[in-house]
FIROVO-38231 format. One record per residue: x, y, z of N, C-alpha, C in turn. Coordinates in pm, whole numbers, plus 50000, padded with zeros to 5 digits. Layout:
N
XYZXYZXYZ;...
***
This chain:
198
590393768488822589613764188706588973750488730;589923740088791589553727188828588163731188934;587783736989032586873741289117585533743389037;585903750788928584743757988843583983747088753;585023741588728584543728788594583723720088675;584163717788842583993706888898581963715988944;582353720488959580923732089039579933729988927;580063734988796579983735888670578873722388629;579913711588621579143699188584578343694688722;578433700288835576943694088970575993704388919;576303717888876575103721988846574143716488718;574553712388638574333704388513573383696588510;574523687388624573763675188680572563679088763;572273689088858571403693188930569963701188857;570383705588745569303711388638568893699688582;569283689088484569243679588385568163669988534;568553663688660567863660188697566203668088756;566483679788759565243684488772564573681888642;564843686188564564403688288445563513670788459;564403662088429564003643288417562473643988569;563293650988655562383645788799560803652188719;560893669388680559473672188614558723665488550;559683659388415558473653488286558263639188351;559133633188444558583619388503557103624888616;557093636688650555793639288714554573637588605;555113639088509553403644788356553393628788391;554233616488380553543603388366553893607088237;553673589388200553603586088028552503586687959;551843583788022550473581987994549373589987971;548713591287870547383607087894546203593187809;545123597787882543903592387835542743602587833;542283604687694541253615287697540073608187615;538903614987663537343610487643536903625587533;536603620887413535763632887365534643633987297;534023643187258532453637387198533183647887035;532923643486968533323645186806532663645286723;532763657186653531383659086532532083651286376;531353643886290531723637886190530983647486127;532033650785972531573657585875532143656285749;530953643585690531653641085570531983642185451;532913641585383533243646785235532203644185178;531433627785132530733622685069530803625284913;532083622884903532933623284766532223608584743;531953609984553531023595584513531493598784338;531723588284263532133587284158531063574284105;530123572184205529063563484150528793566884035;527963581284072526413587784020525313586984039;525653582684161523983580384266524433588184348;524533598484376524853608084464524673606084620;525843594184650526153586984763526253596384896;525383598484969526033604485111525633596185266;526443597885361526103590885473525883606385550;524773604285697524733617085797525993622485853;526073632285891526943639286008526433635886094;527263633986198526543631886371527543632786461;527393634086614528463631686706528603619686762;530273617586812529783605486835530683608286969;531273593387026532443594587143533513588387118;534413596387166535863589087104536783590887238;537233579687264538023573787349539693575587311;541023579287368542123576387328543043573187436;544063566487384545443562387473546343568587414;547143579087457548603580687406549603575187518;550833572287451552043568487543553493579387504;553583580887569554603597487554556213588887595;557013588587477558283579687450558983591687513;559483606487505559933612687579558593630987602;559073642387624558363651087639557893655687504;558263654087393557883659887241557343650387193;557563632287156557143627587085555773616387165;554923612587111554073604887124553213594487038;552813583687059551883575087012550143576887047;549353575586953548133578587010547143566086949;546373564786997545393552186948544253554486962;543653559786846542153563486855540933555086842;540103554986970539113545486926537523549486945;536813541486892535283546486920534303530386924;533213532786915532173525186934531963521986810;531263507686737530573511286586529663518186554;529413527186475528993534686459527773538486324;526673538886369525483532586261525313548486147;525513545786039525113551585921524203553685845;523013561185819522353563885696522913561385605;523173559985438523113556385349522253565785200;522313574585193521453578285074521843578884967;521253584984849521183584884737520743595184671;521143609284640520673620884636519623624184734;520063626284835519163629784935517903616385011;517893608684947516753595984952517683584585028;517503582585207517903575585243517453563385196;518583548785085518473535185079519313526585115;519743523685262519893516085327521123521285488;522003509985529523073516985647524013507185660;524633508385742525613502785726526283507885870;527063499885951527623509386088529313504986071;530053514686119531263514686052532343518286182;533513507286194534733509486352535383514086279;536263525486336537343533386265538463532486336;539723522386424540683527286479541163534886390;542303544886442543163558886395544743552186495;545603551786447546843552886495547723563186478;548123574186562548703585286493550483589286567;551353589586543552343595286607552323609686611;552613613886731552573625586738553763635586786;553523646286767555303656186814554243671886877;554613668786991553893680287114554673692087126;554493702487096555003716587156555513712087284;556473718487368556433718987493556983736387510;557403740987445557703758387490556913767187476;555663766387481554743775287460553513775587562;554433777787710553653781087832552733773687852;551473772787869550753764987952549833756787795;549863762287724549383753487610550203744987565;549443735887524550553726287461550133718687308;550143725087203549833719387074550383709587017;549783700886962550313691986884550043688186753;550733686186684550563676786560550903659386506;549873654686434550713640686439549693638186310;550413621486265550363619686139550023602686152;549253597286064549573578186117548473571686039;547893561786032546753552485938545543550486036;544363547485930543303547885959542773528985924;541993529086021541833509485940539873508385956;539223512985878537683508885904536923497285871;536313497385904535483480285920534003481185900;533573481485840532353479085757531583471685818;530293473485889529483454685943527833460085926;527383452185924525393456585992524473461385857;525913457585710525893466685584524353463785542;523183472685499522063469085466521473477485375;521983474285256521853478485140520833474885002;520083481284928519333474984844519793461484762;519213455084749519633438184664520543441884548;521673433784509522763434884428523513445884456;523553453984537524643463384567525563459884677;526343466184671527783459784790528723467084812;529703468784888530693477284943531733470985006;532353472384943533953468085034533903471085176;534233463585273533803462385392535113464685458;536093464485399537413472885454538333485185422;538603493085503539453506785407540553507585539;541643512585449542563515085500543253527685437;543273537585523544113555885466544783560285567;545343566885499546423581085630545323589885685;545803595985798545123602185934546133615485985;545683626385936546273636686000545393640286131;546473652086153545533656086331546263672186373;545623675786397546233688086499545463690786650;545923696886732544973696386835545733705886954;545373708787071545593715387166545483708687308;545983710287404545583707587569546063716087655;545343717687755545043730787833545133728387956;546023730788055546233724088178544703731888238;543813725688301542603728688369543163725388547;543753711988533544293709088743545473702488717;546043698888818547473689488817546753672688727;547073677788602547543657888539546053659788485;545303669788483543913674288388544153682888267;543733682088152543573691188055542493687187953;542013699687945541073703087841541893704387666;540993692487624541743691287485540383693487343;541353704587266540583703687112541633699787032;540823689886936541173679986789540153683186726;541253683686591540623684086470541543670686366;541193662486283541363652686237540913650886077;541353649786019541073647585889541583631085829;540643623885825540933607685787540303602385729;541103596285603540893591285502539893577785482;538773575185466537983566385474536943562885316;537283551085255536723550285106536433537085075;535343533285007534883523084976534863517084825;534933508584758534433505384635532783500284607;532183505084527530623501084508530243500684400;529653482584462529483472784357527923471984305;527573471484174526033469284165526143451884053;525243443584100525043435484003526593427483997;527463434284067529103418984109529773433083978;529263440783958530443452383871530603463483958;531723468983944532073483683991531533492083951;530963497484084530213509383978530963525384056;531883523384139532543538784140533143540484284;533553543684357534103545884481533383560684539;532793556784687532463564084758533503567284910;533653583584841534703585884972533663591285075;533913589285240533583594585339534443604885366;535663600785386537143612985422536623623585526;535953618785655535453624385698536723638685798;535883647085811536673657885895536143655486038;536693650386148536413652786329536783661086336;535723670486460536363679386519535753672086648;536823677886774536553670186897536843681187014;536193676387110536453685887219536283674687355;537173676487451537403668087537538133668787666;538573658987790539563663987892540143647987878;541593655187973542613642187916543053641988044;543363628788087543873630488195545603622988213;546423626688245548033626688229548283615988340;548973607388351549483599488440550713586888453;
***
């Protein structure tokens, strides 16, 4: 019995280190590049029937992978210039930085795909704002950031990744130094991209 127990725990040990030697091959690290369509709520409680364009843009990320399931992600982009209308009648723009911080929890048993979900805050920044005289906008928002998404081993430490994102983005708008109603963006990303693991 002493033989078996002893055999027993090297094999253990001999699985458990394979196992460690694999996920130290993925690296901690994944960095993916994607181009992302914005599509926004353009929720408005003005009554100027507030909307900004849809457009694509590029979005840059860092995740850091704490073990094989859980992760940190840090979403970033370029500022990003806005139309502005008013029932359809573009009056003025405004260009807007959105970091996204999201934690995330990765499938790993489901063969060569690997899905994820994650959850975390949104922080936007308002600048370039150019709006008709006496109107104004809170130039900072801060909301929660969901996410779901996929990656697709394409080569060793390559994958092809789709996101979809839903994040919370809202302003207050001012006419004349009074409130006149909150305009949500709450825009929906969808993204398509390659990531590379290291």
């Amino acid at each position: 019995m002493k033989k078996y127990a002893i055999a027993a725990a090297l094999l253990g040990s001999v699985v458990c280190s394979s196992a460690f030697a694999q996920q130290a091959t993925e690296g901690s690290f994944m960095v993916r590049a994607r181009a992302v369509h914005l599509d926004s709520t353009n929720g408005d409680s003005t009554g100027l029937g507030l909307s900004i364009n849809d457009k694509w843009l590029p979005e840059v990320d860092f995740t850091y992978f704490f073990d094989k399931n859980l992760a940190a992600e840090l979403i970033l982009t370029v500022p990003q210039k806005q139309t502005l209308s008013s029932k359809g009648k573009a009056i003025g723009s405004f260009k807007h930085l959105p970091p996204t911080l999201t934690v995330q929890y990765h499938f790993t048993d489901m063969g060569a795909f690997k899905p994820y979900v994650g959850a975390g805050i949104n922080y936007t920044h308002l600048s370039s704002v150019n709006l008709p005289a006496g109107v104004t906008v809170d130039r900072n928002s801060f909301g929660p950031a969901l996410q779901v998404g996929v990656d697709i081993p394409v080569a060793k430490g390559v994958y092809l990744n789709f996101d979809v994102k839903k994040v919370y983005i809202r302003t207050d708008v001012s006419a004349g130094g009074v409130k006149a109603g909150t305009f949500k963006v709450d825009p929906l990303l969808v993204g398509v991209g390659l990531g590379w693991r290291f």
